[in-house]
Structures are given as structure tokens and as C-alpha cells.
C-alpha positions in Angstrom: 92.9 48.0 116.4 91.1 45.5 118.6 93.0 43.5 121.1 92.3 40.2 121.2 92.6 38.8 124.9 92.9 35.5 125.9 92.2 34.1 129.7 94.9 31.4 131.8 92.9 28.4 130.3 93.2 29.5 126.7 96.7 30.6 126.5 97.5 26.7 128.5 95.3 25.2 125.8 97.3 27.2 122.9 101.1 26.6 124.5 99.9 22.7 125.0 99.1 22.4 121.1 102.4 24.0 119.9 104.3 22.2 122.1 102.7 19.0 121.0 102.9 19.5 117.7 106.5 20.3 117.8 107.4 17.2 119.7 108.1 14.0 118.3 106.2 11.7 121.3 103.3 12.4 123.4 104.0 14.9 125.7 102.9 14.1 129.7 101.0 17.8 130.4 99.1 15.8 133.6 99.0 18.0 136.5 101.8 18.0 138.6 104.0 17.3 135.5 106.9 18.7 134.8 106.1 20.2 131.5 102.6 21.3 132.7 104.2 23.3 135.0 106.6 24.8 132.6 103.5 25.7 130.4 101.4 27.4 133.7 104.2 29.7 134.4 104.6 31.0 131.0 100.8 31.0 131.1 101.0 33.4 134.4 103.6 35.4 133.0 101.6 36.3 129.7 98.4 37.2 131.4 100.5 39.8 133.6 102.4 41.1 130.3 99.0 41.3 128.7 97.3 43.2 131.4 100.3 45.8 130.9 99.5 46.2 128.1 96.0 47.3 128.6 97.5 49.2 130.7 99.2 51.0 128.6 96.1 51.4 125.9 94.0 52.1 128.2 96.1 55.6 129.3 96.9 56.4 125.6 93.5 57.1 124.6 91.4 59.8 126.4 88.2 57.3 125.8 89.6 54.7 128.5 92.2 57.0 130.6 90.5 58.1 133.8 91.9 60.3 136.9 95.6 61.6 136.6 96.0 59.6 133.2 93.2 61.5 131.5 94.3 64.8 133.1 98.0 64.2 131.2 96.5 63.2 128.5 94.6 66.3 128.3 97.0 68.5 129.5 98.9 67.7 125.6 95.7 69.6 123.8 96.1 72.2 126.4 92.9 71.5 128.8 92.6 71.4 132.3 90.2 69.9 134.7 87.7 72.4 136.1 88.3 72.3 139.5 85.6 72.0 142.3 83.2 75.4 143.4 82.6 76.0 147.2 79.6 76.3 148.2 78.3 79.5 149.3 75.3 80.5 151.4 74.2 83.3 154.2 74.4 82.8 157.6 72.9 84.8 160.8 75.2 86.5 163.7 73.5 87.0 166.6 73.6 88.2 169.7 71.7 88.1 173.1 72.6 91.5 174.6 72.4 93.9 171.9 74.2 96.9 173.6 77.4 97.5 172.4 78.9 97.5 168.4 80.1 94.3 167.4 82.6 93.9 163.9 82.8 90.5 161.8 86.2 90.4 160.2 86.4 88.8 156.5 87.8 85.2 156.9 85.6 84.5 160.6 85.5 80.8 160.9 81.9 79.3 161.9 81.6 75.4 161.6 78.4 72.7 161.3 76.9 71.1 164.6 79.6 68.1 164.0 82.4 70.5 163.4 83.1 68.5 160.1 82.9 71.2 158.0 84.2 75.0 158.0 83.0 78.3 156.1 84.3 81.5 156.5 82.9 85.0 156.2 83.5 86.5 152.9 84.0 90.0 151.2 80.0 91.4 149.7 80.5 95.3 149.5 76.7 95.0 148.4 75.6 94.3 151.6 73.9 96.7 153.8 76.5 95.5 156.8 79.8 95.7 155.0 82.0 98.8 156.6 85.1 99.0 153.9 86.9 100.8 156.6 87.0 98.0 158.8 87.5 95.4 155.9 84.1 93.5 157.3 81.1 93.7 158.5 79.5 96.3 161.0 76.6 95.2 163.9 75.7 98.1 165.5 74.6 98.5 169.1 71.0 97.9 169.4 70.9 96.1 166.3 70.5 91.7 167.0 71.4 90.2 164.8 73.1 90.7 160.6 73.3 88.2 157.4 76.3 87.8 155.8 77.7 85.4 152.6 80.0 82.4 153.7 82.0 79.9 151.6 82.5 76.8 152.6 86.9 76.5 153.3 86.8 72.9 151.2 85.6 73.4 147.6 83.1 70.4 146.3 79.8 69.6 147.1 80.7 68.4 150.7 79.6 72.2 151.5 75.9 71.6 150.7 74.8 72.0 153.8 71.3 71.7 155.1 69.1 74.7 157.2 70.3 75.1 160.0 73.6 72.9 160.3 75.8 76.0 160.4 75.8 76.8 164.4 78.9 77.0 165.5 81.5 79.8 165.8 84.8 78.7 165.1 86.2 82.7 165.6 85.8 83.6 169.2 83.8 87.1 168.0 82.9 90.1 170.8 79.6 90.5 171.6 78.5 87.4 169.2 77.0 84.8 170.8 75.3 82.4 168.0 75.2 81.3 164.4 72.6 79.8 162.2 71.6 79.3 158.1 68.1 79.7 157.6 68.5 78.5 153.9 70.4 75.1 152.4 73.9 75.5 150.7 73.3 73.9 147.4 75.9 75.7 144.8 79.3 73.4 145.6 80.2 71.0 143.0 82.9 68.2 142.8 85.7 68.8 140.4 84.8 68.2 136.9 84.4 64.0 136.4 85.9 62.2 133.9 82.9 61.6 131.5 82.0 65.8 131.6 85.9 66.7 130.9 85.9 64.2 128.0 82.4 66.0 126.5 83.8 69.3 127.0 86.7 67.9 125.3 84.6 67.1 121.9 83.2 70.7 122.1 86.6 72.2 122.4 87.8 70.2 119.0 84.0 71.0 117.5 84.6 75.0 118.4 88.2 75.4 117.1 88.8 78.4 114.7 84.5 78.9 115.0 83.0 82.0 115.5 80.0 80.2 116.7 77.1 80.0 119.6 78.8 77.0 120.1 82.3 78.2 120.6 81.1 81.1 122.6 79.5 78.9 125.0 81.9 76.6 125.1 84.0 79.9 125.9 81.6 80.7 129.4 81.5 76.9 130.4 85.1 76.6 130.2 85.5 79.2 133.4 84.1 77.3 136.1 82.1 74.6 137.1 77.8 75.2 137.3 77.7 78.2 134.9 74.2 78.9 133.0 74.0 81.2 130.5 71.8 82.2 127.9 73.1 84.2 124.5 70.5 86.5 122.3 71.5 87.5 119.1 70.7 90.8 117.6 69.9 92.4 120.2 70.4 94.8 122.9 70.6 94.5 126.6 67.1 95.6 127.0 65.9 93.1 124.1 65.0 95.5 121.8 66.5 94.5 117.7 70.1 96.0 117.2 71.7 93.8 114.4 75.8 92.4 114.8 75.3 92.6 118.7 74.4 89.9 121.5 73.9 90.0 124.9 75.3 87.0 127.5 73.7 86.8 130.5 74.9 84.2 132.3 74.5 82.9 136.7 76.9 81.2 139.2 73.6 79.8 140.6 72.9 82.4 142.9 71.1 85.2 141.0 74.1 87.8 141.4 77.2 86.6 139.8 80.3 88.9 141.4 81.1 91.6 138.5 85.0 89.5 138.8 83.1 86.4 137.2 81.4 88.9 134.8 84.9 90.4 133.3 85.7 87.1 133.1 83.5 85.7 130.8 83.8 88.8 128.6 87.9 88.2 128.1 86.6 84.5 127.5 83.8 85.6 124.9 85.8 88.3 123.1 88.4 86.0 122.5 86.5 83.9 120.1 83.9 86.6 118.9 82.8 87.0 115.3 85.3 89.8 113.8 83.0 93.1 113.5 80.2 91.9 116.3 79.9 93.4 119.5 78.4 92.3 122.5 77.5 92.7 126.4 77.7 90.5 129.4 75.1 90.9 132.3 73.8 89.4 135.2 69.9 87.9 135.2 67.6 89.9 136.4 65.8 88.0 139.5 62.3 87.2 140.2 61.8 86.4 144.2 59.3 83.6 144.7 57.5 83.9 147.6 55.5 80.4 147.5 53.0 79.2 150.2 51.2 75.8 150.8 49.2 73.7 152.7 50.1 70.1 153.0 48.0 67.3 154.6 50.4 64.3 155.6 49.2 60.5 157.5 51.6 61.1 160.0 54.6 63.2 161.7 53.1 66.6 159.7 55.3 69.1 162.0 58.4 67.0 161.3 57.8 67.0 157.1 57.1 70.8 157.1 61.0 71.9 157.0 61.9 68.9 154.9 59.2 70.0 152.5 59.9 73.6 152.4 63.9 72.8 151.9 63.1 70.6 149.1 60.8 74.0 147.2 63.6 76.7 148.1 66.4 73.6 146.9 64.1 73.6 143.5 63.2 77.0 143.3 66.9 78.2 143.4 68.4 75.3 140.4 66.0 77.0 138.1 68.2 77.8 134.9 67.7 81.1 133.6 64.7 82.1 131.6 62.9 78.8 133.1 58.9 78.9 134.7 58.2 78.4 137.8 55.1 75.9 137.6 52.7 76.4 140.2 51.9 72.8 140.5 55.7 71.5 140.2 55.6 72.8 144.0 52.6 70.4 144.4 54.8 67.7 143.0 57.9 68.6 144.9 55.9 68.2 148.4 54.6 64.7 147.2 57.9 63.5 146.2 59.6 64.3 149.6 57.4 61.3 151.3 54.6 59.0 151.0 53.4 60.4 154.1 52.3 63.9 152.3 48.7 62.5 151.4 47.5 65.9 150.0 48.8 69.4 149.0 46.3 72.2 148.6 46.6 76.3 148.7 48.9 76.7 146.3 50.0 80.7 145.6 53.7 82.0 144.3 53.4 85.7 145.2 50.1 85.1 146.7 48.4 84.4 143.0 47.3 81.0 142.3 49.2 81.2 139.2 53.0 80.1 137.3 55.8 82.7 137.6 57.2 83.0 133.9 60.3 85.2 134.0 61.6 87.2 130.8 64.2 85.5 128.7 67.1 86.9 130.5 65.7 86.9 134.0 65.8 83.5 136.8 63.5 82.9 139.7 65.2 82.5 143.3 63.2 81.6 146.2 62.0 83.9 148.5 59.5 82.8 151.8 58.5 79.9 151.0 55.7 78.6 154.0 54.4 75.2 154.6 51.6 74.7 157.1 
């Protein structure tokens, strides 16, 4: 049903002709008048009861509702608002006198040059570093420096940090002395927005009681915020033909999803399989780009070199999975960063002058990427 609003002058316009024609002499509605007033208060007082009652439409339809309203509304077909992802990066400890052992504790505060924002030092028993005894991370004597994961301490895209902003320690740490990223942050997002919650919303009601692609992706994307995945059917991990099976291999963004994000999307994915199927969950397999350039610029070249090479590890690492890296998408990348990059030449990935095409189930991350 459409609502059919009317502004102060119309609704003075409507009262004046009733009251007119239900009186028996001509009415005095000049301004100041007595009756005119009469009629401009009720006038007042209907444009306030009609803008409660968009109000009130407005919150009762998931279409119009937006923050908490659509969040309630949703909250009666049993969704939830995916909440915002830290970001997530490495950082270097270092040191200037190497000669004693040094231990980074799990949950280490380091901060960016304006202290704005805080990360802290997280658990990767993957790394070379980690010391499970300890419960963190081991620098040994003689050894300068060691790179560790981070997450930023406020979730959202606030944590996307730059190169180089992280330099502060915010733990006093023996025998550290400095911090520094060498790579951007660029995997925090903001909490799901109103217009993606109400798609997702249309896929939930489009997946119900569906043993489809469609409901087990909706499934994966349902976890968390800035999940890619890709699904093959009939087929084993490997990609060799097996019929009733598919593999999901799916990415946080950064190439190696934890295995606890892994068991998670199988429990999601399993609850909405086809009855007699089976099927595997597993990380991409990564293809390091190593990508090198030249770039000629009409002024300020030293200064452009870092923004440029940000800007190709930034575009290297979004790269969904299965997705080419063009060899000349690096030569765009450089021109867009500034009019000032007049001409782009040497162009190698892996010091071949040709595109990086990964298999179907694998995603390119950046590796050295150097701009002279």
C-alpha cells in the first residue's frame, strides 16, 4: 500500500476547503486570523503524526529499516549481522644488540606512529619462531631481528594500515628495541552494511530447504565477513573425476586460512549437504609473485616508488582464488597511482615476462615486489 503524503501547504489548503464548505458565511482564514491559526496548528500537528507514521513503515519492512531497526527486524527470521574482521598483518621485532635471548609473549601491544591504533601479537604455531613452551615467540641470541602475525585490538577496516605505520611498542619487551611492517594491512572490514545484510537475506530465503551450490555458499559466506571460496563438483581434492563428492576451498584473504576457520565451514557446509554426497574443505594452494618494474615518472620518482609498490602487493594480495595475475595489470596499477608515472617498462612476475595463471583451486599472494 502506497502512502500518500501531503506537505504543510496542502493539508492548510485541504482543512481551509472543508471548513468552508461546512460553514454557512465566508470564513476570514487571512493571516493572523483566528481561524487561520486554528487550521496551522492542526496543520503542524498532522505533519508530525504523519512522519510517525513513516516512522513506523519504515522499521516494519526490512527494505526501508536501517541500523538497530533492521538488525530486530532480522533477528525475527533468525539472522544476525556479520560483525567486523580485524585486520591482520606481520610485523618485524628487532633489536640493536643481538646478544642475549629475547621472548615475545602472545597479546604484546605495538601501536602506529600516532598511537591511534593498537595490534597485538597473536598465536601462529606455524611459524618458525613460535616456542609452545613459552606460549610465544622465541629470538634467540645472535639472531636480530623475527616476523610475527598481529591483529589489529579494534575489528573493521580502521586496521588497514599502510608500510611502515606500525613502529611503536606499546609492551615494554627485553632486549627489543624497534618495530616495523614491511607490508600494508589490507584484510579488516567494517561490520556487514545494511544493503549486503539485506542481499544475504534474499539468498537465505532463496537457499531454504536446498541442497544447492547456492545454499552451500550461502552456508561459507554466512561465517564471516571477506570469505572467497570456490566449490568443484565431482571431484577429488587433487581434481581428478570422483562422482557425488566436491571439494571447497575457500581464503580469509591471506592465503592460509587457520584450520579453526576450516572446521568451521565444514559444520556450516555439512549442515546443508545433498543427502549421500561427500565432500572436503581445504585451503588454496599459493602462488608467490615476485613482480619487478621499472617506472619513469615527470617528477618526485624516489617518492612514487613505495606508493607504487604498495599499490601492486595491495592488488596482488585481493586476488580471488583461481584468478590471473596479468602481467600488464601491474603496468596499469603503477599508471593509476599518479599522473606523474609517465612510463612503465621491465615488466617480469617471477622474472618471466609473462601472466601467472594459477590452478582452479590455487590464489596468487605477493611476494618481492621491486620498483626502480
Amino acid at each position: 500500500m502506497q502512502l500518500s503524503l501531503q506537505n504543510f501547504t496542502s493539508l492548510m489548503q485541504n482543512m481551509a476547503a472543508s471548513a468552508q464548505a461546512a460553514a454557512s458565511q465566508l470564513l476570514d482564514l487571512t493571516v493572523g486570523s483566528t481561524t487561520r491559526a486554528i487550521l496551522e496548528a492542526n496543520a503542524s500537528i498532522a505533519l508530525w503524526l504523519q512522519w510517525l507514521i513513516v516512522q513506523v513503515l519504515q522499521m516494519t519492512r526490512a527494505a526501508t529499516s536501517t541500523g538497530s531497526d533492521l538488525d530486530s527486524w532480522m533477528a525475527d527470521m533468525t539472522l544476525a549481522r556479520l560483525p567486523a574482521v580485524a585486520a591482520t598483518g606481520d610485523v618485524t621485532f628487532s633489536r640493536y644488540t643481538p646478544s642475549a635471548s629475547a621472548t615475545i609473549p602472545v597479546g604484546s601491544l605495538v601501536r602506529t606512529a600516532d598511537g591511534s591504533l593498537v595490534f597485538g601479537v597473536i598465536a601462529d604455531p606455524t611459524n618458525t619462531a613460535w616456542d609452545t613452551t613459552i606460549g610465544g615467540y622465541m629470538l634467540p641470541a645472535g639472531v636480530g631481528s623475527v616476523t610475527i602475525p598481529v591483529s589489529a585490538q579494534q575489528p573493521g577496516s580502521s586496521g588497514n594500515v599502510q608500510a611502515g605505520t606500525v613502529t611503536l611498542l606499546a609492551t615494554a619487551i627485553p632486549a627489543v628495541d624497534s618495530v616495523n611492517n614491511a607490508a600494508p594491512f589490507t584484510n579488516g572490514i567494517d561490520a556487514e552494511s545494511d544493503s549486503a545484510f539485506r542481499a544475504r537475506f534474499q539468498n537465505f530465503i532463496q537457499t531454504r530447504s536446498r541442497a544447492t551450490l547456492a545454499a552451500v555458499g550461502y552456508a561459507i559466506a554466512s561465517l564471516q565477513q571477506g570469505l572467497v571460496y570456490v566449490i568443484q563438483e565431482n571431484a577429488d581434492p587433487s581434481g581428478n573425476p570422483m562422482s557425488g563428492n566436491f571439494v571447497v576451498t575457500v581464503d580469509n584473504g591471506t592465503g592460509s586460512p587457520p584450520a579453526s576457520l576450516l572446521s568451521n565451514v565444514f559444520q556450516a557446509v555439512d549442515a546443508v549437504r545433498p543427502v549421500g554426497s561427500t565432500f572436503s574443505v581445504q585451503p588454496p594452494s599459493v602462488m608467490i609473485a615476485n613482480a619487478s618494474l621499472t617506472i619513469s615518472a615527470s617528477s618526485q620518482k624516489q617518492a612514487l616508488l613505495p606508493i607504487v609498490t604498495s599499490a601492486i602487493q595491495v592488488f596482488i594480495d585481493s586476488l580471488p582464488i583461481g584468478a590471473p595475475l596479468a602481467l600488464t595489470r601491474l603496468a596499469q596499477i603503477a599508471y593509476d597511482v599518479t599522473p606523474n608515472v609517465t612510463n612503465v617498462g621491465s615488466l617480469l612476475i617471477n622474472g618471466v615476462a609473462t601472466d601467472l595463471i594459477p590452478p582452479a583451486t590455487g590464489v596468487v599472494k605477493a611476494g618481492t615486489v621491486a620498483v626502480s
